[in-house]
mmCIF file as gemmi writes it, N, C-alpha and C atoms, coordinates in Angstrom:
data_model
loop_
_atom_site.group_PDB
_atom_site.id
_atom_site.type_symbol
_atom_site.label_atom_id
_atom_site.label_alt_id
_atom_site.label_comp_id
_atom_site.label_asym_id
_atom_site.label_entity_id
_atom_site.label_seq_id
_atom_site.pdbx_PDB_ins_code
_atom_site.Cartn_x
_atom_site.Cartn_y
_atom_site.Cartn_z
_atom_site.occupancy
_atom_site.B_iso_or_equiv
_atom_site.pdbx_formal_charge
_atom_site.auth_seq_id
_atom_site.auth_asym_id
_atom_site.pdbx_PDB_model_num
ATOM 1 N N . UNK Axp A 1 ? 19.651 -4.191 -5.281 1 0 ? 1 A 1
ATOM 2 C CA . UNK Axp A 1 ? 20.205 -5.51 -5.043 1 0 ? 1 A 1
ATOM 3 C C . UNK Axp A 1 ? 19.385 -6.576 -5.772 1 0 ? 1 A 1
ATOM 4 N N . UNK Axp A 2 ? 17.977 -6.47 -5.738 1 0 ? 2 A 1
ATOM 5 C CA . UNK Axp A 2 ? 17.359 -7.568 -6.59 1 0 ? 2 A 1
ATOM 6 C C . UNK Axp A 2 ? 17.575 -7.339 -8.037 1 0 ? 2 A 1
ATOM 7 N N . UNK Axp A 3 ? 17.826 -6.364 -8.252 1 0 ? 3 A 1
ATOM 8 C CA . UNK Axp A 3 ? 18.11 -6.079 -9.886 1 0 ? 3 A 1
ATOM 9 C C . UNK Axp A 3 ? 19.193 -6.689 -10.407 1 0 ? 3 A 1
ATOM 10 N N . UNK Axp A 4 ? 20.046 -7.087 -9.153 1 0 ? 4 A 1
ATOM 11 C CA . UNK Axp A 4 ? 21.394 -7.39 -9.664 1 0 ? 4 A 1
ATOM 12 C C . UNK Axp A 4 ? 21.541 -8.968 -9.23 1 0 ? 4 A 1
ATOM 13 N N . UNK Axp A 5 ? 20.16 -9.413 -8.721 1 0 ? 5 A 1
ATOM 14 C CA . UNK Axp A 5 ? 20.052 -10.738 -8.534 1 0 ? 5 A 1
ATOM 15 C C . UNK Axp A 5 ? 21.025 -11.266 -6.978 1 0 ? 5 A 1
ATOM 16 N N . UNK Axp A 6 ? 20.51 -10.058 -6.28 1 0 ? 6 A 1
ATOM 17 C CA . UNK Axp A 6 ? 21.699 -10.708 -4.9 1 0 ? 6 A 1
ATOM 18 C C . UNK Axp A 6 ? 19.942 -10.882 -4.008 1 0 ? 6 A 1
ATOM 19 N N . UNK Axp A 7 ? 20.14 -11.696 -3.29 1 0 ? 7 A 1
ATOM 20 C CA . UNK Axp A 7 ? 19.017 -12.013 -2.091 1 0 ? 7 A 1
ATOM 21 C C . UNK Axp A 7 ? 18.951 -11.061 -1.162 1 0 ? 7 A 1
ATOM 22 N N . UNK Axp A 8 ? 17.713 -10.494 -0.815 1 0 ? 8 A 1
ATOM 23 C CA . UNK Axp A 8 ? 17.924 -8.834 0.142 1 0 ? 8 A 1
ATOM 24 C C . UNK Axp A 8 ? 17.321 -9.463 1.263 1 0 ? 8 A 1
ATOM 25 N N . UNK Axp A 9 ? 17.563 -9.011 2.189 1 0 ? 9 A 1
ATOM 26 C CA . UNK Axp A 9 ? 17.414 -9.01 3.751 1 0 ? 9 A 1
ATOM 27 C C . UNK Axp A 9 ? 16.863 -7.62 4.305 1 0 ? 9 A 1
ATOM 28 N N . UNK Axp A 10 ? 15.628 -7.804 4.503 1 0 ? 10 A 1
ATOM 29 C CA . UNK Axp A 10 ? 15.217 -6.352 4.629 1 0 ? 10 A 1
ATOM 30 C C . UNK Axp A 10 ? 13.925 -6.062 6.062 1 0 ? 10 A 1
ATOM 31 N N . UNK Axp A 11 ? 13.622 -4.662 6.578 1 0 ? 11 A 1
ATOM 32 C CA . UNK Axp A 11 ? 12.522 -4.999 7.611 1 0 ? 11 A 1
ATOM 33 C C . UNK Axp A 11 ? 11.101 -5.776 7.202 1 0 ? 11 A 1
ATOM 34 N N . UNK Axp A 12 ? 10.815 -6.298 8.091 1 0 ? 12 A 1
ATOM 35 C CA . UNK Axp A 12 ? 9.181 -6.015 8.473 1 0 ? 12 A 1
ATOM 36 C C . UNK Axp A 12 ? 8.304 -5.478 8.248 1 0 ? 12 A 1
ATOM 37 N N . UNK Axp A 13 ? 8.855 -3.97 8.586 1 0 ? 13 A 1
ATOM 38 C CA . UNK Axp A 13 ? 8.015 -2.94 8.521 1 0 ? 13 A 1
ATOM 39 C C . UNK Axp A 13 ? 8.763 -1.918 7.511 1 0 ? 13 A 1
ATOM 40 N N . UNK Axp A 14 ? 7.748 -1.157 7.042 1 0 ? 14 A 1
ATOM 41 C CA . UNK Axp A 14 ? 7.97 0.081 6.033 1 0 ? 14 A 1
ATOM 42 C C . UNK Axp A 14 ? 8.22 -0.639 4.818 1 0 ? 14 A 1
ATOM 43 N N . UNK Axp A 15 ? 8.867 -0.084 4.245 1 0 ? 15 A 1
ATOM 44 C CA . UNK Axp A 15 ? 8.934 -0.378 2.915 1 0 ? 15 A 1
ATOM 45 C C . UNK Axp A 15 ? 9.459 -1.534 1.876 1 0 ? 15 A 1
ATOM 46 N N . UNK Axp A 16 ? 10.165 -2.354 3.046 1 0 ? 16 A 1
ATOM 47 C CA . UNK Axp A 16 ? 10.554 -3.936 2.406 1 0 ? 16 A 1
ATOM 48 C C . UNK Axp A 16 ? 9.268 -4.213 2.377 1 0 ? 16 A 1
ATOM 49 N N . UNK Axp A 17 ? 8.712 -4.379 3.097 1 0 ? 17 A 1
ATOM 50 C CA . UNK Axp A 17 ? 7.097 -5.359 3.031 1 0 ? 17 A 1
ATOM 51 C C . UNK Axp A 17 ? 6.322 -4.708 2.027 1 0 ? 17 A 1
ATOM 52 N N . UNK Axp A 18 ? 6.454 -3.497 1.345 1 0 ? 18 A 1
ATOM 53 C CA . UNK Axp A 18 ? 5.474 -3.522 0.53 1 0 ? 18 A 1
ATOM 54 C C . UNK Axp A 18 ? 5.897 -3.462 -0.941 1 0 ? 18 A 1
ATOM 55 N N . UNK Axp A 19 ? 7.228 -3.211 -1.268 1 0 ? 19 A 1
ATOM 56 C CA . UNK Axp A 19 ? 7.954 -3.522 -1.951 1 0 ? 19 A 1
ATOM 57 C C . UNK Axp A 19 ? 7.665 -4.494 -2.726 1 0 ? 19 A 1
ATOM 58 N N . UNK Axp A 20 ? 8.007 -6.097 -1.99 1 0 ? 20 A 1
ATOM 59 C CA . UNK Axp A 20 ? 8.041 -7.198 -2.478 1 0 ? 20 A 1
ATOM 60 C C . UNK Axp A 20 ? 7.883 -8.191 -1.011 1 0 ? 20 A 1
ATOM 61 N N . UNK Axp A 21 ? 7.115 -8.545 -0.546 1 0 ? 21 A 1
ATOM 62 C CA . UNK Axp A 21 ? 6.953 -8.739 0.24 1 0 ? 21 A 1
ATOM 63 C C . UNK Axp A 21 ? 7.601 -10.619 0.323 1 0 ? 21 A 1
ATOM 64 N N . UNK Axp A 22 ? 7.728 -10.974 -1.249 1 0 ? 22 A 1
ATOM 65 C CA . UNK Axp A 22 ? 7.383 -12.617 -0.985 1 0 ? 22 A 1
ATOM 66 C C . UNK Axp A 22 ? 9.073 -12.647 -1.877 1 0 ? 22 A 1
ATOM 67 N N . UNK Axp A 23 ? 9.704 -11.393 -1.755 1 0 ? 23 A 1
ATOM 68 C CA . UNK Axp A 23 ? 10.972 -11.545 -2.629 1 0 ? 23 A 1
ATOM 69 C C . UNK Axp A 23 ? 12.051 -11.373 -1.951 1 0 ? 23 A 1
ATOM 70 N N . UNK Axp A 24 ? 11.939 -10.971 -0.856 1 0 ? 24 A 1
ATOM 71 C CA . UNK Axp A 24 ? 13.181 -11.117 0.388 1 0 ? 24 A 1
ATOM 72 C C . UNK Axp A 24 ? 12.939 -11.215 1.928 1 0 ? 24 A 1
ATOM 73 N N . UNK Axp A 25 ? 13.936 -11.449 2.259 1 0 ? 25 A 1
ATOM 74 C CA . UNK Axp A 25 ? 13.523 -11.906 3.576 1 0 ? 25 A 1
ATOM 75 C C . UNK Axp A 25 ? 13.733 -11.122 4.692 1 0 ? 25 A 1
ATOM 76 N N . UNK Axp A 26 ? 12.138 -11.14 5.297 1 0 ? 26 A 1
ATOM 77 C CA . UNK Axp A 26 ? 11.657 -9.95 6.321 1 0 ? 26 A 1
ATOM 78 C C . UNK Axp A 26 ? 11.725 -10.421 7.767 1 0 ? 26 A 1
ATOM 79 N N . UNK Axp A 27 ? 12.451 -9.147 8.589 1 0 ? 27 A 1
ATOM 80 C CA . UNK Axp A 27 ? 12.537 -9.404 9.816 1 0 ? 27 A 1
ATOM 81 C C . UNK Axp A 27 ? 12.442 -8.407 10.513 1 0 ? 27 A 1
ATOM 82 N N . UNK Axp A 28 ? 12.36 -8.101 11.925 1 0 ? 28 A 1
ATOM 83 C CA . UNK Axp A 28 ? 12.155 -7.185 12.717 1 0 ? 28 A 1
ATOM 84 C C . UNK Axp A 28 ? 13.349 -6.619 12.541 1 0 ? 28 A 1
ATOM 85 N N . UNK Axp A 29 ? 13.296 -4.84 12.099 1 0 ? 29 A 1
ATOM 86 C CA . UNK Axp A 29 ? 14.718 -4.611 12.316 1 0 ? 29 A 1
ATOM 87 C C . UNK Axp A 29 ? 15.503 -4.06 13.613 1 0 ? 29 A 1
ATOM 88 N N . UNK Axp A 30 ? 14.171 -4.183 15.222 1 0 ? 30 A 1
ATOM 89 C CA . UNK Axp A 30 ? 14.444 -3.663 15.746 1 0 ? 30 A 1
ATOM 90 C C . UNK Axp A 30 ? 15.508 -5.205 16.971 1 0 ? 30 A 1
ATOM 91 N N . UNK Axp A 31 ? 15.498 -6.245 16.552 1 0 ? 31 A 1
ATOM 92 C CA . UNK Axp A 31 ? 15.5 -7.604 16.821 1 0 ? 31 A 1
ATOM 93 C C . UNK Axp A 31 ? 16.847 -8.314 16.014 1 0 ? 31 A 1
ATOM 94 N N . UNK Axp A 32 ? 17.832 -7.762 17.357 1 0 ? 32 A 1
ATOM 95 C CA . UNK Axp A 32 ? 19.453 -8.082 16.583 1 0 ? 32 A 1
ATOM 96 C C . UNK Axp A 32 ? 19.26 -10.103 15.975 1 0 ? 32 A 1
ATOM 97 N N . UNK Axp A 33 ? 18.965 -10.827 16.969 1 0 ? 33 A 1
ATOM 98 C CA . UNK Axp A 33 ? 19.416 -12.082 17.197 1 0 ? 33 A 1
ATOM 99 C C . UNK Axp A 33 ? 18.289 -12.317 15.637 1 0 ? 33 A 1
ATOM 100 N N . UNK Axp A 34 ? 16.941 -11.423 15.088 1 0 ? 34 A 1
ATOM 101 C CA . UNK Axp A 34 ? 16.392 -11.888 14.215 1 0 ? 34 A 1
ATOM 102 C C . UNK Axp A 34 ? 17.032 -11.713 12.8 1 0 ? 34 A 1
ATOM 103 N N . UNK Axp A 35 ? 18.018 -10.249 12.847 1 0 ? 35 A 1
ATOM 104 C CA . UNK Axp A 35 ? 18.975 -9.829 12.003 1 0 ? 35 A 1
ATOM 105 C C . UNK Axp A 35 ? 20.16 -10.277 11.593 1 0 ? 35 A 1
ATOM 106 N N . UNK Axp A 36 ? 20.212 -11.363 12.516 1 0 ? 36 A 1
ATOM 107 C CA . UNK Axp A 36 ? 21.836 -12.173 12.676 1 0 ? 36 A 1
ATOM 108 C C . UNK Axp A 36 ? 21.036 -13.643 12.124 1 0 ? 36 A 1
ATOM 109 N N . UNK Axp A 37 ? 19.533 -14.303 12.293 1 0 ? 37 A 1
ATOM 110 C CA . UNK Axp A 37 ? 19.483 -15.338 12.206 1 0 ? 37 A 1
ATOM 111 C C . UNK Axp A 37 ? 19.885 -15.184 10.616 1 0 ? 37 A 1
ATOM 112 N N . UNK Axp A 38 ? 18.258 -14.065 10.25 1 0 ? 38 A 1
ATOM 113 C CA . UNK Axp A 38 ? 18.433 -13.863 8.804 1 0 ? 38 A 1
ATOM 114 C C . UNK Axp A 38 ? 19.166 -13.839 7.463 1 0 ? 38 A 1
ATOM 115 N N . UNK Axp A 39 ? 20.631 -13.136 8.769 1 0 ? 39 A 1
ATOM 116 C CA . UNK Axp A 39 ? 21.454 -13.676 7.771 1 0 ? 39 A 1
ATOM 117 C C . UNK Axp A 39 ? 22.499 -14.82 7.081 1 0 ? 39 A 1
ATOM 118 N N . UNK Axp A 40 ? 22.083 -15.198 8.619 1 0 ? 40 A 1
ATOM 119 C CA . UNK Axp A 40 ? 23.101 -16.728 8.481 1 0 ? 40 A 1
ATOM 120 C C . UNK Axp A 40 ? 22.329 -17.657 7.263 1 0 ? 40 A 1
ATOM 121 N N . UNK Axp A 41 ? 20.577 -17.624 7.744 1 0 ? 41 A 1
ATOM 122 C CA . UNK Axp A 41 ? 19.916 -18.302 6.54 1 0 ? 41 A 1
ATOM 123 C C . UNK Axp A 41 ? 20.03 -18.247 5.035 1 0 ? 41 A 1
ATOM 124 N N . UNK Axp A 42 ? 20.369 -16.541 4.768 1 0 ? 42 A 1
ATOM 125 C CA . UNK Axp A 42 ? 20.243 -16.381 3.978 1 0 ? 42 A 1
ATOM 126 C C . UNK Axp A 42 ? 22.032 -16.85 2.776 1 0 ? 42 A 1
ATOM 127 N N . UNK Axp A 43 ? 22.919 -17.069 4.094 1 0 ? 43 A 1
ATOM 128 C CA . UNK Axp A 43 ? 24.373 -17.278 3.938 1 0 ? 43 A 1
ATOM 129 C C . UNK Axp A 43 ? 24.316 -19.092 3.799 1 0 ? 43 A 1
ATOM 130 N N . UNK Axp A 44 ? 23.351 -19.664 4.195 1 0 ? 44 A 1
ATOM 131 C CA . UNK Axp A 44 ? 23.016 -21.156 4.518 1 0 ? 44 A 1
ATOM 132 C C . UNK Axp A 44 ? 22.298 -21.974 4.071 1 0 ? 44 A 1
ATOM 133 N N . UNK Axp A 45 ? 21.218 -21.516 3.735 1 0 ? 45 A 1
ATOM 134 C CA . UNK Axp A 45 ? 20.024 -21.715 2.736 1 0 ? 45 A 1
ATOM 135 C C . UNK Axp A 45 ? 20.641 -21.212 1.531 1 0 ? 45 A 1
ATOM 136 N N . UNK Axp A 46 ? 20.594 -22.445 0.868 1 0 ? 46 A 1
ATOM 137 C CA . UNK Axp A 46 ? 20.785 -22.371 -0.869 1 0 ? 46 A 1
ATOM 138 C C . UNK Axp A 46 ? 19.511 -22.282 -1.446 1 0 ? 46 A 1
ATOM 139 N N . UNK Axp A 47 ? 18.359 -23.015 -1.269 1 0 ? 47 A 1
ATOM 140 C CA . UNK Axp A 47 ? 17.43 -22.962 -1.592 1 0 ? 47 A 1
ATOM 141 C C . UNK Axp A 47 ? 16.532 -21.441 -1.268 1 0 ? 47 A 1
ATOM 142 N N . UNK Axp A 48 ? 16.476 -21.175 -0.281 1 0 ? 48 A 1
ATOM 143 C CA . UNK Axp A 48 ? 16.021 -20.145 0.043 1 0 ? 48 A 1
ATOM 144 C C . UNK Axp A 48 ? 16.449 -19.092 -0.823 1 0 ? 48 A 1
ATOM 145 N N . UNK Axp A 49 ? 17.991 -18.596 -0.578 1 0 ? 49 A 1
ATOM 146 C CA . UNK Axp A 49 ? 18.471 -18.216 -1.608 1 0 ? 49 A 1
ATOM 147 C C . UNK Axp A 49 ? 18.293 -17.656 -2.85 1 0 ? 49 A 1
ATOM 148 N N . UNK Axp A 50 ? 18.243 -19.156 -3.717 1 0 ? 50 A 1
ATOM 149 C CA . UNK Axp A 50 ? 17.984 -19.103 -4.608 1 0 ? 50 A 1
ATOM 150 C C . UNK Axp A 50 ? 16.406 -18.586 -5.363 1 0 ? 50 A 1
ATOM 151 N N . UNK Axp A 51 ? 15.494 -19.065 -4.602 1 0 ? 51 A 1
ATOM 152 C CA . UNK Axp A 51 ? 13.987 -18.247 -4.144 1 0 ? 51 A 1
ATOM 153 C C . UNK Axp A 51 ? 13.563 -16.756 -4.444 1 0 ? 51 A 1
ATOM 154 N N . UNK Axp A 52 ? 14.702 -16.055 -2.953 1 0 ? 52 A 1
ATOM 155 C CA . UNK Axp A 52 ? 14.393 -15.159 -2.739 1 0 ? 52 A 1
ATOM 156 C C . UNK Axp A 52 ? 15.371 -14.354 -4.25 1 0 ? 52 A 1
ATOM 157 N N . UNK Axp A 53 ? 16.35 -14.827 -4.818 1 0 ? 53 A 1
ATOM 158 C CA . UNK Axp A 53 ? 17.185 -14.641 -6.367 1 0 ? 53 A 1
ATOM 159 C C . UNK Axp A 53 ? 15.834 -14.038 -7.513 1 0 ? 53 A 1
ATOM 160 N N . UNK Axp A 54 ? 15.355 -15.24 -7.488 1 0 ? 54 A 1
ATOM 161 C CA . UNK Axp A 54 ? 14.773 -15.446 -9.03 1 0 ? 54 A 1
ATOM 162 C C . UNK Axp A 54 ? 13.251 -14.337 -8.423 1 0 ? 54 A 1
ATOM 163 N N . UNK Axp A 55 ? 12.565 -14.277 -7.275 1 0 ? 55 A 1
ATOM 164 C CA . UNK Axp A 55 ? 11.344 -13.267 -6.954 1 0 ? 55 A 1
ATOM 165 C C . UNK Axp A 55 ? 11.979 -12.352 -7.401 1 0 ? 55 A 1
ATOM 166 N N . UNK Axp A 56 ? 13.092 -11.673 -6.749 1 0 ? 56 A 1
ATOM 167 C CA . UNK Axp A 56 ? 13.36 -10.307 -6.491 1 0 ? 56 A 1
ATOM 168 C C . UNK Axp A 56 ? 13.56 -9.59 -7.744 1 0 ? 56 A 1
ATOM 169 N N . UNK Axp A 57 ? 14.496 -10.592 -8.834 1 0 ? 57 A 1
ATOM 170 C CA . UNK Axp A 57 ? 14.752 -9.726 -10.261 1 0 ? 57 A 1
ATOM 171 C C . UNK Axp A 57 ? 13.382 -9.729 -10.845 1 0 ? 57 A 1
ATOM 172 N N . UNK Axp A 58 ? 12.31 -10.344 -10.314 1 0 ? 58 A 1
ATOM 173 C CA . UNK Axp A 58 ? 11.051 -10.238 -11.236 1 0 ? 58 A 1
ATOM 174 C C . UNK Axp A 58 ? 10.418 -9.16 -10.66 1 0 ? 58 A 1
ATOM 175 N N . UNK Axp A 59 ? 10.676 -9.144 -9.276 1 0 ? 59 A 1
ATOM 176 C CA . UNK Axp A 59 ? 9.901 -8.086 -8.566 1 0 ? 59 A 1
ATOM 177 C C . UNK Axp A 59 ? 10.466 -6.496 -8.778 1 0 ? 59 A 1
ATOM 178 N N . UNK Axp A 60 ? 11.933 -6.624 -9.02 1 0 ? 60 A 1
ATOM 179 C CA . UNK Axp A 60 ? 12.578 -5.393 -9.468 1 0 ? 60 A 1
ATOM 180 C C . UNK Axp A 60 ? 12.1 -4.77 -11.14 1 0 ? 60 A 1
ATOM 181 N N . UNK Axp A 61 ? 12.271 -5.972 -11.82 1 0 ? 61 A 1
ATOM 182 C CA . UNK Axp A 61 ? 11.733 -5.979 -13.418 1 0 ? 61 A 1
ATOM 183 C C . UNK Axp A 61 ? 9.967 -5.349 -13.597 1 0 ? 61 A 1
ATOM 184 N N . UNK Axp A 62 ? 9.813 -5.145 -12.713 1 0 ? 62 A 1
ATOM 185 C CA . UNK Axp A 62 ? 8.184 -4.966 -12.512 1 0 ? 62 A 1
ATOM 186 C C . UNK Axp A 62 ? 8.335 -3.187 -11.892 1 0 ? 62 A 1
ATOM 187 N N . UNK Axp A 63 ? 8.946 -3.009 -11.25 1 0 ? 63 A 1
ATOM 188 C CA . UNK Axp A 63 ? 9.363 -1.526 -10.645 1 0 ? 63 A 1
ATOM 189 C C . UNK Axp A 63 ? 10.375 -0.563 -11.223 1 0 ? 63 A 1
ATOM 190 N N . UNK Axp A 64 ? 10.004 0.231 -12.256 1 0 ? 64 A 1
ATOM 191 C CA . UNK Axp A 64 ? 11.067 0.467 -13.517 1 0 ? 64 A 1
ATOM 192 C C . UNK Axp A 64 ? 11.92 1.861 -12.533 1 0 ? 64 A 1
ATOM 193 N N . UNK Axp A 65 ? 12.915 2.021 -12.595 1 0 ? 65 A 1
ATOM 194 C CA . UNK Axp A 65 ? 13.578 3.374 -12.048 1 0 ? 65 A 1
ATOM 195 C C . UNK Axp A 65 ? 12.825 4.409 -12.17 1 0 ? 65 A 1
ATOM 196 N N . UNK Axp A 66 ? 11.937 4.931 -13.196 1 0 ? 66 A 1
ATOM 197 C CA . UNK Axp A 66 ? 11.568 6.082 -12.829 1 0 ? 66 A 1
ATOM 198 C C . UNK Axp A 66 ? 10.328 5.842 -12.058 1 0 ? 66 A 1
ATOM 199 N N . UNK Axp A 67 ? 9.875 5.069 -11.848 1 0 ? 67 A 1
ATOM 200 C CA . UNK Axp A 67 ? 8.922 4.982 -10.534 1 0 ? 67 A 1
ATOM 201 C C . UNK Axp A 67 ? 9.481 5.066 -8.9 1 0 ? 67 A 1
ATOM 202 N N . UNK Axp A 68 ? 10.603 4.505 -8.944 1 0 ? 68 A 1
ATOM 203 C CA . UNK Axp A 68 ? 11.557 4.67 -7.853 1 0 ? 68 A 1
ATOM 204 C C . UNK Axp A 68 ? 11.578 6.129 -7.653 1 0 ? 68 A 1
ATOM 205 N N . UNK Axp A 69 ? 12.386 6.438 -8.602 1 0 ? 69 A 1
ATOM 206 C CA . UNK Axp A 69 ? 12.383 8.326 -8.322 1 0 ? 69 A 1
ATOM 207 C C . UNK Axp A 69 ? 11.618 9.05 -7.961 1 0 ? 69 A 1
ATOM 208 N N . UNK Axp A 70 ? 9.961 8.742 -8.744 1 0 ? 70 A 1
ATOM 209 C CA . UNK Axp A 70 ? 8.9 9.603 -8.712 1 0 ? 70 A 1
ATOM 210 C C . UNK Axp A 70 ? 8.86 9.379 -7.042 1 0 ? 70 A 1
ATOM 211 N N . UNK Axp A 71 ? 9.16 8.482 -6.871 1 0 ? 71 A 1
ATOM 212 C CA . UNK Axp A 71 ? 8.155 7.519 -5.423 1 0 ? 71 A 1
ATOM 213 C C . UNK Axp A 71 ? 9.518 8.503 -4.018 1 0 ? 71 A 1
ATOM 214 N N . UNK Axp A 72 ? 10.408 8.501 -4.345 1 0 ? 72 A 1
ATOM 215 C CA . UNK Axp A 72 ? 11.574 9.169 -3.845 1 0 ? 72 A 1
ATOM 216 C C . UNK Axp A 72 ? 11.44 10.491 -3.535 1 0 ? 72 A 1
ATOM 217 N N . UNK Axp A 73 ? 10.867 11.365 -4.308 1 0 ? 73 A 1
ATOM 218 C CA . UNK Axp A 73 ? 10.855 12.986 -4.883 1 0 ? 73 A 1
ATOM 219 C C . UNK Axp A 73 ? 9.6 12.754 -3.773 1 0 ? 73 A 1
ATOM 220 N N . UNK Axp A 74 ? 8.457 12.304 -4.054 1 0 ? 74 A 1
ATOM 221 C CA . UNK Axp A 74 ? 7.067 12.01 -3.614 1 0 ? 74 A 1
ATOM 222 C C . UNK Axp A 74 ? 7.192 12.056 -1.943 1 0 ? 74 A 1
ATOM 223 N N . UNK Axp A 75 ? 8.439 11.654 -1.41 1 0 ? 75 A 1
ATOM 224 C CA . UNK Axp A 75 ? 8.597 11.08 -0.085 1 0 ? 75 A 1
ATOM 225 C C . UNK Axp A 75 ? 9.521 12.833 0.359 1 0 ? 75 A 1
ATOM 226 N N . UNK Axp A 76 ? 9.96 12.777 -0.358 1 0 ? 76 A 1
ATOM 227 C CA . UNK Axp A 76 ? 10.984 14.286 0.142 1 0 ? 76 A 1
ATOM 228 C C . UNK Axp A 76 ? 9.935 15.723 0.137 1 0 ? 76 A 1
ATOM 229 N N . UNK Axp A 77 ? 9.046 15.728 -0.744 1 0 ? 77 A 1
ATOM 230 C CA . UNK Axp A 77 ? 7.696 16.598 -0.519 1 0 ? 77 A 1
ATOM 231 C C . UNK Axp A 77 ? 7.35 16.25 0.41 1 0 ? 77 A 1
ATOM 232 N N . UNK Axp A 78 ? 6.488 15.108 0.722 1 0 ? 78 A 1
ATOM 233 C CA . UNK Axp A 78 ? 6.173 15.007 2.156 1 0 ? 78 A 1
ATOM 234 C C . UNK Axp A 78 ? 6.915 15.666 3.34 1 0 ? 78 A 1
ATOM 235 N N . UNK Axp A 79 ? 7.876 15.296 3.317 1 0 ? 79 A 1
ATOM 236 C CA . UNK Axp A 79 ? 9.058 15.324 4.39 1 0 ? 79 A 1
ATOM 237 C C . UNK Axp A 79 ? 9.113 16.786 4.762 1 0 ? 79 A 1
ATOM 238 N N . UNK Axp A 80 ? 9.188 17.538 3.624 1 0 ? 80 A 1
ATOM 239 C CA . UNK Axp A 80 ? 9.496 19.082 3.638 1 0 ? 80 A 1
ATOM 240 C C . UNK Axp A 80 ? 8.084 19.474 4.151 1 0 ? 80 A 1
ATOM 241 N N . UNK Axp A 81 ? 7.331 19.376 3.35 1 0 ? 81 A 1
ATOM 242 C CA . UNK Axp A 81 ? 5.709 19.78 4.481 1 0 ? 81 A 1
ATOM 243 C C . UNK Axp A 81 ? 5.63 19.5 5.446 1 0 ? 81 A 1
């Protein structure tokens, strides 16, 4: 989604936050009313918006696909051990 320049809405915890921490907007995902604010802001806030727009394609532009994959494959080894 940041690659494609849309504003992401993502948790708190795990892997939005380390991702890009300052490129979309983080909330508890266990915390409906914080999941519903988030998105109204993010539906409401132009500015914000636009913010969390221009971080994310830089923050995506910085994380090339095959690091994704490696990082993917990396997580499914784990998993299987």
């Amino acid at each position: 989604a940041m690659a494609a320049g849309v504003p992401v809405l993502t948790s708190a915890a795990g892997p939005g936050l380390a991702r890009a921490p300052d490129a979309a907007l983080l909330v508890d995902p266990y915390d409906v009313e914080a999941l519903a604010d988030g998105r109204a802001r993010l539906c409401l806030d132009g500015a914000l918006r636009a913010r969390l727009v221009a971080r994310g394609v830089a923050a995506a532009a910085a994380l090339p696909w095959t690091a994704t994959a490696e990082g993917t494959r990396e997580a499914y080894l784990r998993a299987v051990a």
